[in-house]
C-alpha positions as CSV (number, residue, x, y, z in Angstrom):
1,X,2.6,11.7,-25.9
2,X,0.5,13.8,-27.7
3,X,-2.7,13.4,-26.0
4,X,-3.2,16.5,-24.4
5,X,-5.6,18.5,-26.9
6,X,-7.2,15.5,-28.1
7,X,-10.3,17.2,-28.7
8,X,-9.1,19.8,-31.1
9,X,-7.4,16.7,-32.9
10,X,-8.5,14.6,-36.0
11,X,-8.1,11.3,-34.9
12,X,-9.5,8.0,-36.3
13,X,-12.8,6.6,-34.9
14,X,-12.0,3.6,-32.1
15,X,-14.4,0.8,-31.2
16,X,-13.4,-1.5,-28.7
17,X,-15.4,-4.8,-27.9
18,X,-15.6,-6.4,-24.8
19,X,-18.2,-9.5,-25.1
20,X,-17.6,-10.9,-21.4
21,X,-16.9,-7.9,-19.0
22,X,-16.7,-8.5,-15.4
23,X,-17.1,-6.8,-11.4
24,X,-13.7,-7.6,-10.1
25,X,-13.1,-8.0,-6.5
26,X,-9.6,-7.7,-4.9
27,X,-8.9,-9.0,-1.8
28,X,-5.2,-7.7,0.2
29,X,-4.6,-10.4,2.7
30,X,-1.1,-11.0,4.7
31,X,-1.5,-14.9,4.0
32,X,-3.8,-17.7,3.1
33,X,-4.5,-20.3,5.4
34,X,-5.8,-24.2,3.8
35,X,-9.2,-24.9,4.8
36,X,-9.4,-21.7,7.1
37,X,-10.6,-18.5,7.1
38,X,-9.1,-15.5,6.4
39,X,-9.8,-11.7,6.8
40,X,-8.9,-9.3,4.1
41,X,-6.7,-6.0,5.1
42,X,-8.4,-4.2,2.2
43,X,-11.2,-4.9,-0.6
44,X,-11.8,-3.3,-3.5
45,X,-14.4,-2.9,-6.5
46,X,-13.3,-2.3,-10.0
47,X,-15.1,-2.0,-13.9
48,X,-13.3,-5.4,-15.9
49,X,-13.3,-7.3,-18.4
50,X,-10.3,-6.5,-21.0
51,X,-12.1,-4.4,-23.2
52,X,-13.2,-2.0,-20.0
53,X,-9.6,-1.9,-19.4
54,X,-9.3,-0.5,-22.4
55,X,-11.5,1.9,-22.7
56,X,-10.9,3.0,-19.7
57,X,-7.4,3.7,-20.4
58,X,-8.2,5.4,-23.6
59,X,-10.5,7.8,-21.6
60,X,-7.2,8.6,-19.3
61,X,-5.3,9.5,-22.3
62,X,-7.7,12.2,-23.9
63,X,-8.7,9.4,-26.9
64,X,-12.6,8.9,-27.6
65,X,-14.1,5.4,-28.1
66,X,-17.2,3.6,-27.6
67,X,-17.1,0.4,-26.1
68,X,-19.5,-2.4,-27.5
69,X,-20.2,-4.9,-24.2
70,X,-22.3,-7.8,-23.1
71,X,-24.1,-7.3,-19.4
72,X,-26.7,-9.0,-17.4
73,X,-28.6,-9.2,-14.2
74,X,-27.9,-7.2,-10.9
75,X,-23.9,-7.1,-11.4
76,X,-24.5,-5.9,-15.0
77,X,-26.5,-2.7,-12.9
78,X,-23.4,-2.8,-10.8
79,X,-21.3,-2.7,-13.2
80,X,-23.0,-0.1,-15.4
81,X,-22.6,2.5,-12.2
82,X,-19.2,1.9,-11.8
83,X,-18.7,2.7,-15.7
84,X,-20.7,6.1,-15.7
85,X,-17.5,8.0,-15.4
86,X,-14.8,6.2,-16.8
87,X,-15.9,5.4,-20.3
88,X,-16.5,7.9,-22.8
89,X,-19.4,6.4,-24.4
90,X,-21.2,2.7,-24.0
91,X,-22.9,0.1,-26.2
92,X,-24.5,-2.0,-23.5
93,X,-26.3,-5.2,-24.6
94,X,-28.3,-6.7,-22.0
95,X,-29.1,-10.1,-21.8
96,X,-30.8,-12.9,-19.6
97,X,-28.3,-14.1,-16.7
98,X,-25.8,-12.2,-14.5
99,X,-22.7,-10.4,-15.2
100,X,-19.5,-12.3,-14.3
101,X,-17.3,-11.7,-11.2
102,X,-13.9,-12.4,-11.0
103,X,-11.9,-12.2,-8.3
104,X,-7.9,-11.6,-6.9
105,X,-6.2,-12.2,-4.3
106,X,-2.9,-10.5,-3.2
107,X,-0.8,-12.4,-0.3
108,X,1.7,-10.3,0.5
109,X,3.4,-12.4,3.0
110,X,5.0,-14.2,0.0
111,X,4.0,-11.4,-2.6
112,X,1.8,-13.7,-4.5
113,X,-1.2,-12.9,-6.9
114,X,-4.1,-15.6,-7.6
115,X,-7.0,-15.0,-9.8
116,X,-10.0,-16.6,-10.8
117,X,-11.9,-16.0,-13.6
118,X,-15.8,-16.1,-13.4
119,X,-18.1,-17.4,-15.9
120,X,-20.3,-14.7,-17.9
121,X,-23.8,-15.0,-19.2
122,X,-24.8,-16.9,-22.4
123,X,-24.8,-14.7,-25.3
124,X,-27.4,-15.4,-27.8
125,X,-27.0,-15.7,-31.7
126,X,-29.4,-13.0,-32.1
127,X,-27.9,-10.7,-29.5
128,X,-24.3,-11.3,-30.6
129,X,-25.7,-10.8,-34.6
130,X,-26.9,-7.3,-33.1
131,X,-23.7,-6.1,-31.2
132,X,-21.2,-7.3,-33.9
133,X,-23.1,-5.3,-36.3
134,X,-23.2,-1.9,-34.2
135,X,-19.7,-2.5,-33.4
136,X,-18.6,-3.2,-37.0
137,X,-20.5,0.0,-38.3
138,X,-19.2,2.1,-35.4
139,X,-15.7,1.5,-36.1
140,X,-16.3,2.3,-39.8
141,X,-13.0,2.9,-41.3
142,X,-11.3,3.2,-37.7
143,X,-9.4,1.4,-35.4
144,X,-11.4,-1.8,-33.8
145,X,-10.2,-3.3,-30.8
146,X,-11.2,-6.7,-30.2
147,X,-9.9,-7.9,-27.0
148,X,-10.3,-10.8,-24.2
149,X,-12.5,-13.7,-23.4
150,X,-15.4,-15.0,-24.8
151,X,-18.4,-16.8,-23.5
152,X,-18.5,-20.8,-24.2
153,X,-21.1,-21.0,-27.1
154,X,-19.7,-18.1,-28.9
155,X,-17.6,-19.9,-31.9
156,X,-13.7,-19.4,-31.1
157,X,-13.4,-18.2,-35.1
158,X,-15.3,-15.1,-34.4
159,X,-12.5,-12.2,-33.4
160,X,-10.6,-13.7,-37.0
161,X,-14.1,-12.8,-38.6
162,X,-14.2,-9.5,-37.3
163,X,-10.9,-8.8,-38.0
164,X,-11.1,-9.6,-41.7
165,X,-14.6,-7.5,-41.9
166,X,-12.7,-4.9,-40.3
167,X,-9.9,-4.6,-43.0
168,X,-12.5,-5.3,-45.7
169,X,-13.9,-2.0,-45.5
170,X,-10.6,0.0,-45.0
171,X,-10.4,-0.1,-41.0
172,X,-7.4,-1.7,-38.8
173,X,-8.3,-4.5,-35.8
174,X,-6.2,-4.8,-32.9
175,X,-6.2,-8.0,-31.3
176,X,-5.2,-9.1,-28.1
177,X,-7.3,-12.2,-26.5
178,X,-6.2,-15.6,-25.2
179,X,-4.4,-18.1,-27.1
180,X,-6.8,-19.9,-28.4
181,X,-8.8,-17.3,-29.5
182,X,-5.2,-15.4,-31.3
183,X,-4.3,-18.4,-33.2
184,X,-7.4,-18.2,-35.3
185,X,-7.6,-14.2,-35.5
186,X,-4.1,-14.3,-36.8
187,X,-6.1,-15.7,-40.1
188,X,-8.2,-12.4,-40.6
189,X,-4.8,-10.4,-40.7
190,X,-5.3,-7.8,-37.6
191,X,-3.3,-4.5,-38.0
192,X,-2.0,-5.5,-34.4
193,X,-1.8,-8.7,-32.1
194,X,-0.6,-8.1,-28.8
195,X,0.6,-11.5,-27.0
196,X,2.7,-12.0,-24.1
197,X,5.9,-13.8,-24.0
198,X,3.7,-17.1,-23.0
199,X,1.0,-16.7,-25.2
200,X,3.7,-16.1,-28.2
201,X,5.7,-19.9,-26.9
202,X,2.0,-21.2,-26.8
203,X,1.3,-20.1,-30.6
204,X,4.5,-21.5,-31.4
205,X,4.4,-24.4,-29.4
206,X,8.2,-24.0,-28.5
207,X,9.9,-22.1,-25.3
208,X,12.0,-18.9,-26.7
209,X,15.0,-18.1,-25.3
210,X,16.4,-14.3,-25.7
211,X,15.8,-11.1,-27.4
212,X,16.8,-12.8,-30.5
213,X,14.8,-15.4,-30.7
214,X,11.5,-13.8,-29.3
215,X,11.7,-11.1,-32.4
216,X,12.4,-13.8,-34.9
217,X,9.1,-15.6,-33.7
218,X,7.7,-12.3,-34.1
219,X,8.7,-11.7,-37.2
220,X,7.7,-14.8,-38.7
221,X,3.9,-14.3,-37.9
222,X,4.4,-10.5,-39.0
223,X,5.1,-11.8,-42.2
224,X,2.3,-13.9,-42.3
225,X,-0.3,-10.9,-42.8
226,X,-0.3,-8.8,-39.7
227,X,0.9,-5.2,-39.7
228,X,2.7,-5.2,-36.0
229,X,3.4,-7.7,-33.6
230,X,4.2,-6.3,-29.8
231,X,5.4,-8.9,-27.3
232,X,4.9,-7.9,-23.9
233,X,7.7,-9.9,-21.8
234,X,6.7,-8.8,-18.3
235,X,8.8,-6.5,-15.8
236,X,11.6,-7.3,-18.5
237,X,10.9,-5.7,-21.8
238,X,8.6,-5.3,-24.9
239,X,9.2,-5.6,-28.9
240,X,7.0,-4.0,-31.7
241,X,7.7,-5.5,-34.7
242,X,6.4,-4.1,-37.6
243,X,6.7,-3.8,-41.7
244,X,9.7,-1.8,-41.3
245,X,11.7,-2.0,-38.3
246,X,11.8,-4.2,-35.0
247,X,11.9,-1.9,-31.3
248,X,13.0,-3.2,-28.1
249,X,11.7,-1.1,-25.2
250,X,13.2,-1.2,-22.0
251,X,10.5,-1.1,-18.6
252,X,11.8,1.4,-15.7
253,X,12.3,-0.5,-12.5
254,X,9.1,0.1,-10.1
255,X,7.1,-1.0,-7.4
256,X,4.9,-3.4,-8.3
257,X,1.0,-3.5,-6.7
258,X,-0.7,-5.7,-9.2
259,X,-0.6,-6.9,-12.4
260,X,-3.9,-6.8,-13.4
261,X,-5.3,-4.7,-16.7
262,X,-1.7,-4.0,-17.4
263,X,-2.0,-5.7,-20.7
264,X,-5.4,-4.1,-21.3
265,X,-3.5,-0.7,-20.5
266,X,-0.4,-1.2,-23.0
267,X,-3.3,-1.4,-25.8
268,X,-4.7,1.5,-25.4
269,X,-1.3,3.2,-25.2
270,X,-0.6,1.8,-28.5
271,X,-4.0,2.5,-30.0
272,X,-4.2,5.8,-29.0
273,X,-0.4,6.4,-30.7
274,X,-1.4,4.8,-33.5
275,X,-4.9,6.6,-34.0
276,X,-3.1,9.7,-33.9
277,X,-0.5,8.4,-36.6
278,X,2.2,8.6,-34.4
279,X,5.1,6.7,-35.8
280,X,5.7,2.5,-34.4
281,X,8.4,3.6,-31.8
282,X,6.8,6.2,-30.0
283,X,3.4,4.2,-30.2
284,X,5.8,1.2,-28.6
285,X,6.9,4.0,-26.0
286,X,3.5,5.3,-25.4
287,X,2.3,1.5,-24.9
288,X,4.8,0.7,-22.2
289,X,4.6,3.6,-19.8
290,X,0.8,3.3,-19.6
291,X,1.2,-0.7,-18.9
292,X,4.2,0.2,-16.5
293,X,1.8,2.8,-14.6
294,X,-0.8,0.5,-14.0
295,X,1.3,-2.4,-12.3
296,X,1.9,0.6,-9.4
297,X,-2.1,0.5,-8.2
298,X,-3.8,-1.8,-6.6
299,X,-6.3,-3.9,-8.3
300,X,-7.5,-3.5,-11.6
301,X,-6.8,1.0,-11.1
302,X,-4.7,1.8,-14.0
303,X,-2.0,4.7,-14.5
304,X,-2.3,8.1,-13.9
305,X,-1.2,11.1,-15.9
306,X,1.4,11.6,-13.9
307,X,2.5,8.8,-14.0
308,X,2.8,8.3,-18.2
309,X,4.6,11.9,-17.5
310,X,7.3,10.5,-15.1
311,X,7.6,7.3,-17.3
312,X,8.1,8.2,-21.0
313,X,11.2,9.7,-20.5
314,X,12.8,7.1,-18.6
315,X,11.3,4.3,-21.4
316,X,14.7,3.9,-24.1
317,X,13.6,2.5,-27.5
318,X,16.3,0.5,-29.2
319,X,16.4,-0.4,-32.9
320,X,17.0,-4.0,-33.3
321,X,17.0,-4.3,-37.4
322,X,15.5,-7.3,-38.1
């Protein structure tokens, strides 16, 4: 997918932010048992936080970036160890408090995945003032990618802010963060929103039934000021909706570890396409084998580059014309 010499490529600039990253912990069991105790098969330790997920992806597929990230305490250390290798460059801003930890838990006796999401440590006014500007100058007139959760006292208008900043002085924000967080950043026009099939109902506030539907809901917020839409619809398929055209992307059939940083992984597909000017469809393409590729490790490891080389060929893009 064109990634292969990326060094000897001019490329545009990529920022990614990640404001609450996390240590996650996975835990393989055969089965949980109610108010007992129960011995994993397998653990695991993995960089996350959406933005890592990113970043690390883009690392995988020969694309430079420097991520922007909040850490503190002991796990922040941790953290920062794991993340020596699998990040091309890092903006760390430490503060008071620990780093989150989230954790997951696999039961494969009735193939089920839970997760719980930790609570990070509070961010400042002064310390968020001084990472929003280093990431806003870093990503000049590149790509920003503005991505996941934020901590409680941080104002839920902020990623729309940066967005519109972004655009102001000639760069493109892609956006993919909870619902909550989308339906204001949809205000600051972002070059790209990524939502899931559930997030997209929740903006909406109606269930969407069908192909058709789902790229008419698209379109419609599209047309309200951002460049491309892409719906991720699970195991199923994925639409990129854009100024011109609407692609439907069909997912091979595979075996599927864990879900986690999937989404995280279909952004930086699609960022590192679009950094490199590919056109929508093959960005689309790109996008979906690198989110495909990750659901086939376990916890949050993401594809391979094998894998994307097994995958794109098999991933059909269909026009749709709408």
């Amino acid at each position: 997918m064109g990634t292969a010499n990326a060094e000897n490529e001019t490329l545009l600039p990529i920022s990614v932010l990640c404001l609450n990253p996390a240590v996650d912990v996975t835990y393989e069991l055969p089965h949980l048992i109610a108010n007992q105790k129960t011995y994993a098969t397998s653990t695991r330790y993995d960089p996350g936080g959406n933005g890592i997920n990113v970043g690390r992806a883009l690392r995988r597929l020969h694309t430079p970036a420097e991520t922007f990230c909040v850490i503190g305490g002991e796990m922040g250390e941790f953290l920062k160890r794991m993340l020596a290798r699998q990040l091309h460059k890092v903006f760390y801003e430490e503060v008071d408090g620990e780093t989150r930890i989230n954790g997951t838990v696999l039961e494969r006796e009735s193939d089920t995945q839970y997760e719980v999401s930790g609570i990070g440590p509070v961010l400042s006014p002064e310390h968020l003032e001084h990472l929003i500007e280093n990431f806003v100058q870093a990503t000049g007139q590149g790509m920003a990618v503005i991505t996941g959760s934020i901590q409680p006292n941080v104002s839920v208008e902020l990623y729309a802010e940066l967005a519109a900043r972004v655009r102001q002085q000639g760069g493109t924000a892609i956006v993919d963060a909870p619902v909550k967080l989308l339906r204001h950043a949809i205000e600051g026009k972002p070059f790209l929103i990524k939502p899931n099939l559930f997030e997209l109902e929740s903006l909406l506030n109606k269930p969407l039934t069908g192909i058709d539907a789902v790229a008419a809901a698209a379109r419609r917020i599209q047309q309200s000021g951002v460049d491309y839409v892409c719906v991720s619809m699970g195991p199923d398929d994925a639409l990129l909706v854009g100024p011109d055209n609407t692609y439907l992307a069909s997912v091979p059939d595979v075996v599927v570890s864990a879900t986690v940083g999937a989404g995280d992984a279909m952004v930086a597909g699609l960022t590192a396409a679009f950094a490199r000017n590919a056109p929508a469809h093959e960005a689309l393409r790109q996008g979906v084998a690198c989110g495909t590729g990750t659901v086939q490790h376990p916890g949050t490891e993401l594809f391979s580059a094998e894998d994307i080389e097994h995958l794109v060929p098999q991933i059909e893009i269909h026009t749709l014309d709408r």
